[in-house]
N, C-alpha and C positions, 0 to 999 in steps of 0.2 A: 791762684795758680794751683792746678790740680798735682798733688805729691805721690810719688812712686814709690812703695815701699818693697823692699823684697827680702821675707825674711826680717821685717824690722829693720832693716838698713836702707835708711834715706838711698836712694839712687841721684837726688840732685848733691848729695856731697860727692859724688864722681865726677860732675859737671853735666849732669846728665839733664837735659829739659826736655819737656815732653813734645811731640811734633803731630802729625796730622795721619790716618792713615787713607788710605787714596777713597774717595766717595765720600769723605768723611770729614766732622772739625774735630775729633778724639783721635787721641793716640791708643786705644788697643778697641781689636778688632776682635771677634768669638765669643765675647762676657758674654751675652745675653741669645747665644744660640742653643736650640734643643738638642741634645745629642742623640744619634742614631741607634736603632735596636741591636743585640747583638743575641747572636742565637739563632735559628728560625723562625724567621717569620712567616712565612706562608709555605703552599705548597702546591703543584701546579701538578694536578691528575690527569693524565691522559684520558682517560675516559670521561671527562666532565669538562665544560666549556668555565674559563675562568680561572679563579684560585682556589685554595681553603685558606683562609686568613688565623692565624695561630695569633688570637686576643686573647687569650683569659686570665685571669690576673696571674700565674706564675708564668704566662708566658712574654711579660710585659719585661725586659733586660734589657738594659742600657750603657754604650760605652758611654768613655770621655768625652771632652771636646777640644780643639787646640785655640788658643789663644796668642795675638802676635800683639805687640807692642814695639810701636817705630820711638825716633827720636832723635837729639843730636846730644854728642858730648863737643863742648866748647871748651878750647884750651890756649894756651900761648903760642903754641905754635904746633907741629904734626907731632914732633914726640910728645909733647904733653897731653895730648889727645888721644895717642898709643898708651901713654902710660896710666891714666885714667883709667880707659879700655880695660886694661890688663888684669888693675883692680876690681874693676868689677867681675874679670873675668875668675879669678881667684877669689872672690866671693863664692861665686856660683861653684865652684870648686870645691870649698868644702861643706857643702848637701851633701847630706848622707840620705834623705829623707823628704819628702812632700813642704814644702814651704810656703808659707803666706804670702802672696801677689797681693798688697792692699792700693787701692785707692780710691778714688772718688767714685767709678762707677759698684765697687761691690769687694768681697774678699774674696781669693780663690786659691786653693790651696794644689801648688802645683811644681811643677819640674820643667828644665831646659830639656827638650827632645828632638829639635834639630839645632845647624850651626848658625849662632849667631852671625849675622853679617852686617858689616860696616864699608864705607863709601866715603872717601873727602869730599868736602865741597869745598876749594880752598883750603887755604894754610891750615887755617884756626878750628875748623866743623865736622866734625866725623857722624857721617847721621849711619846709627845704629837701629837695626832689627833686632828685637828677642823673639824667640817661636818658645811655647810654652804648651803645656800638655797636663789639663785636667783629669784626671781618670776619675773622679769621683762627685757627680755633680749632684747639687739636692735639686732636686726636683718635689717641693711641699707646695705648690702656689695651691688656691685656691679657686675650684669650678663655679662660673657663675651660676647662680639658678635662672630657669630657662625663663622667657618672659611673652614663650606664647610668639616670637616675632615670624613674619610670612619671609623672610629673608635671614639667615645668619644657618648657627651650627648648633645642632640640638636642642633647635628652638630660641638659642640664646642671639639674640641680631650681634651685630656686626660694631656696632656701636657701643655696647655695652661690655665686648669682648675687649674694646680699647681701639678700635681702628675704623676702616673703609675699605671694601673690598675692591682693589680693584682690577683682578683679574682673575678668572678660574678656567684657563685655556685648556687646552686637549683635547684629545679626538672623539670627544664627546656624540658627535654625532656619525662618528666613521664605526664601520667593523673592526673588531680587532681583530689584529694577524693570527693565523693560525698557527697551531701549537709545532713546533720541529718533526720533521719524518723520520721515520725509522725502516728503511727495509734499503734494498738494492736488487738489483735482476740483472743479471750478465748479460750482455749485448744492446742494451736498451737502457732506457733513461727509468729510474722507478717511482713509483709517486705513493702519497698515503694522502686521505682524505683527514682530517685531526680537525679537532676540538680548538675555539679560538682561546686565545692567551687575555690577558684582563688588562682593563684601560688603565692609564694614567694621567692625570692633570697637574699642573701648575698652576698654584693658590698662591695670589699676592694679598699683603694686608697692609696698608700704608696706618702705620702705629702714631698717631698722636694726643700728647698729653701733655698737660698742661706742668707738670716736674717731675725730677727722674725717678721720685719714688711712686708713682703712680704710673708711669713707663714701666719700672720695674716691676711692679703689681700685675697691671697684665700680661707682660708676656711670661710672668711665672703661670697665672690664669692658664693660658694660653698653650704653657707644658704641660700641664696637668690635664688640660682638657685632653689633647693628643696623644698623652701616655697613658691616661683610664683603658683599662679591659672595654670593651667590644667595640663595636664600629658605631662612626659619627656619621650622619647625614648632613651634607651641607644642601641648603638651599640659595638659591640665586633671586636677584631683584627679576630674572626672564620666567623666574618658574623653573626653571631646570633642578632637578635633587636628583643627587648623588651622594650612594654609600660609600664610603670610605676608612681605609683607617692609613695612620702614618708609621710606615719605617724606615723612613731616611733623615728624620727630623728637620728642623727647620732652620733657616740663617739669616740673623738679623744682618741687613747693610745698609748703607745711605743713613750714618747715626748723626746727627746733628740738633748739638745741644746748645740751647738760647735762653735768654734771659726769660723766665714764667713758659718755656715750651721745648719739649723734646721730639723728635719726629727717628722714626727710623721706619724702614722698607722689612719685610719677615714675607720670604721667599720660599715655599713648601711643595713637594712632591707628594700627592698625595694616591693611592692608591686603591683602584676598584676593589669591594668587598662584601659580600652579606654572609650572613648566618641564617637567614630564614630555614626556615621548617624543610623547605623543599630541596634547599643544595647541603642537610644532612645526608655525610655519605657515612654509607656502613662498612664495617672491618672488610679488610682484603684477609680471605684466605688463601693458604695453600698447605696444603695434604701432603705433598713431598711426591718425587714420581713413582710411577708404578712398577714394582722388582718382583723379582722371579726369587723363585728360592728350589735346591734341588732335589730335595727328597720331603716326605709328610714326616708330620709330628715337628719340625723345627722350629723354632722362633725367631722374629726378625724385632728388631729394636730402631724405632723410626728417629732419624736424626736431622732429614731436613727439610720439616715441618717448620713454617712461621705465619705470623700474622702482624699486620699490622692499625693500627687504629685510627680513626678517623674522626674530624669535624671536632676536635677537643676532646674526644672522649677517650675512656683508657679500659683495658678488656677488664672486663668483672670474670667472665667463666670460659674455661677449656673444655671441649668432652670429648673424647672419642669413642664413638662405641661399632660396632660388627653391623652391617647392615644385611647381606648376604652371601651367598656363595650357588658355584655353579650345580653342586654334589648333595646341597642339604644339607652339611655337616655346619655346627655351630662354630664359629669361633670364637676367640675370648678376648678381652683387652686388660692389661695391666696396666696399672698408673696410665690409667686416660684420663685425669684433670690435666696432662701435662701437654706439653707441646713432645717429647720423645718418651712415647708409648711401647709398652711392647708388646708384642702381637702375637700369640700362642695360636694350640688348639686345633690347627688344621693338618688334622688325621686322615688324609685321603688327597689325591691329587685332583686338581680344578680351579677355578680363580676366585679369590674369597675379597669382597667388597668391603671396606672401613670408610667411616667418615668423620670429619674432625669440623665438627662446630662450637662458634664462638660466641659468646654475648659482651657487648659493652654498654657504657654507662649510659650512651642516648637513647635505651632501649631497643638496639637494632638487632640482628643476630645475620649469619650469613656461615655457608659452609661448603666443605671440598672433599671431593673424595680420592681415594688412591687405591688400586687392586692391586694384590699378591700372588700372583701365580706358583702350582705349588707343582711341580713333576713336568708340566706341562710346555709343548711349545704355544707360542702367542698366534695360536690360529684360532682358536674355540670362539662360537658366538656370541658367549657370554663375554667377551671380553669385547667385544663391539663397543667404544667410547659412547655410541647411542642410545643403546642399551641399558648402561650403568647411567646416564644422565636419566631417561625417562625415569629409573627404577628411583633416583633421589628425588623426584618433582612427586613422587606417591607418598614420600615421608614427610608429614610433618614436623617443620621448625621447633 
């Protein structure tokens, strides 16, 4: 008979025996599911069809997971089956701290984080629910080495992972929806043309193994492989491959353990994704708008200038420097490694051109400009937005 430990305290000297949970011949349920990312995981650009998938290994963060364990306390009659209850519930009471869940399936060091719930069945049977709450799961299994297979996940078949595939459903061969619209037009209906959103499939893997430590071996495997930095291609016995990576994790159900064989069902959402060369995107600039200032000789101190970075990569360099002006007059820039520059120098009225470019680590660069009008109203040609774009496509990066 498999024993419940919690905190080192027998749970069957409560009266407590272990019972069934639904799909299942084990009483607890979540030991052997992957837990979900927390953090950012992707990112969905409007100007690009798809995601950007945030893998690299500091962006690999993981919650908990919850854990339920059913059962019954058996007693003489309702009150001794309350009072049983009680005790244990007065166990769990005085945790101060993360406590040892031990038994047959594994150890897991964990907390009560919703209400236990209990049911008579009869006089004598109170069948009790624990919900329990992992925050800290290891995650060490080990990735198999790949074996070359024409069907499985990074080479590695399907068999050797510990299982049988037997579904990788989604709208594989559909269009993906297009990405949300943004605009509106009074009196009419308004529409935007957008970029599509990225597919998702449902990965089944029927887990069987010959005992529970070779059950448990894989689908630690099986974390591991799913929580590595970059994206997995699975392939199918039809030929279909697909890039993916996981951030919903996975969940084992239908666990059922037999004498020399353990089976359980591991149920995954997985997620369209590449990195290839081509959906490297480069930083978003912005320059900050473009201000007027009242008299010459003043300085203006730019403050809302930002960038942002892209495809994993992180900015290496700031510049800003003076491009032109309408008058011929130079101007200057201070602290332009910075994102709030200040802008001197413009000794005469007209509109004086800055531009603010960036470089990051994928070797991209990209840049924005902003004009300062100095005396002047915003009629002048030079200020023409057509204008200043032709004049930046003359500078090189």
């Amino acid at each position: 008979m498999n024993i419940y430990q919690l905190n080192h305290f027998d749970l069957g000297s409560f009266g407590f025996i272990a019972g069934k949970q639904s799909g299942s011949n084990i009483a607890l349920s979540g030991c052997f599911d992957m837990p979900a990312r927390i953090g950012k995981a992707f990112h969905s650009w409007a100007d690009e069809s798809g995601i950007e998938p945030y893998v690299s290994a500091s962006d690999m963060q993981f919650a908990g997971r919850s854990l339920s364990l059913t059962g019954y306390i058996y007693g003489e009659n309702r009150t001794d089956c309350k009072q049983k209850a009680k005790s244990i519930f007065s166990l769990i009471d005085s945790f101060t701290d993360l406590v040892p869940l031990t038994c047959k399936w594994g150890t897991y060091q964990v907390y009560v984080n919703e209400p236990i719930l209990g049911n008579f069945l009869g006089d004598k049977v109170l069948k009790i629910t624990f919900s329990f709450r992992e925050p800290l799961v290891e995650m060490n299994g080990m990735i198999p080495g790949a074996n070359g297979a024409s069907s499985g996940i990074d080479g590695i078949s399907f068999q050797k992972l510990g299982g049988v595939l037997i579904s990788s459903g989604g709208n594989e061969f559909n269009r993906a929806a297009p990405k949300s619209q943004n605009g509106s037009i009074w009196g009419r209906e308004a529409y935007q043309v957008t970029k599509t959103e990225t597919k998702e499939f449902n990965l089944k893997l029927f887990i069987d193994q010959s005992d529970l430590n070779s059950f448990r071996n894989k689908i630690s495997s099986l974390t591991a492989l799913f929580a590595a930095p970059g994206i997995r291609t699975l392939m199918t016995e039809s030929g279909s491959r697909i890039r993916f990576f996981v951030k919903d994790g996975f969940k084992i159900s239908n666990v059922f353990s037999r004498i020399n064989r353990i089976t359980g069902m591991l149920d995954c959402k997985i997620t369209e994704g590449d990195l290839n060369a081509s959906n490297i995107l480069p930083p978003i600039v912005n320059a900050g708008s473009n201000k007027s200032i009242a008299s010459p000789g003043s300085a203006i101190l730019i403050t809302d200038a930002s960038v942002i970075a892209r495809s994993g990569s992180v900015i290496l360099s700031v510049l800003w420097e003076f491009v032109s002006s309408s008058n011929g007059i130079q101007a200057l820039v201070s602290e332009g490694n910075t994102l709030t520059p200040r802008l001197y120098g413009m000794s005469e009225m007209g509109t004086y051109l800055f531009r603010l470019t960036v470089k990051d680590s994928n070797g991209l660069a990209a840049s924005s400009a902003t004009t300062i009008t100095v005396g002047l109203a915003q009629s002048t040609v030079w200020e023409d937005p057509g204008y200043w774009n032709d004049l930046l496509t003359w500078n090189e990066i």
